[in-house]
N, C-alpha and C positions, 0 to 999 in steps of 0.2 A: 479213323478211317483205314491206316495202315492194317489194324488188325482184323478187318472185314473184310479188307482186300486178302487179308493174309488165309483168313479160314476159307474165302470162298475156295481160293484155288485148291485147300488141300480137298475140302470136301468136292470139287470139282474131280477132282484127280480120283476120289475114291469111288464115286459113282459111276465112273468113265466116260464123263462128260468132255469130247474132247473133239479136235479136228474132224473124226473121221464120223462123229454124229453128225455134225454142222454138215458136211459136206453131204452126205447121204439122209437128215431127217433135220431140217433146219427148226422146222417147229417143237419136234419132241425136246432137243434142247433149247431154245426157248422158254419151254416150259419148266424143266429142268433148272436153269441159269435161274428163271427168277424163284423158283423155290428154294433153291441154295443160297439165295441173297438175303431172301427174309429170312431164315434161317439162321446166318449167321449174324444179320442184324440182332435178331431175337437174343441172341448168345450176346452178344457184346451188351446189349442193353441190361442183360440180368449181371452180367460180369461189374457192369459203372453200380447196379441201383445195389444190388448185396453185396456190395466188397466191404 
């Protein structure tokens, strides 16, 4: 879990998904947040099953 937490935020961060969306486009990030989640879920999944 650590590491899904870990990638969302960087990929958070590279998108600009941040305070100043929420505040101003609550839905676009939303939308954003959960595409970044599976995302990363995706990644850690291929990281357990092919390592």
């Amino acid at each position: 879990m650590k590491r899904i937490e870990n990638l969302v935020k960087e990929m958070a961060k590279t998108e600009n998904v941040d305070e100043n969306l929420k505040a101003n486009n609550q839905m676009e990030r939303v939308g954003k947040m959960n595409c970044i989640k599976q995302c990363a879920e995706e990644i850690v999944c291929n990281e357990i099953i092919y390592k």
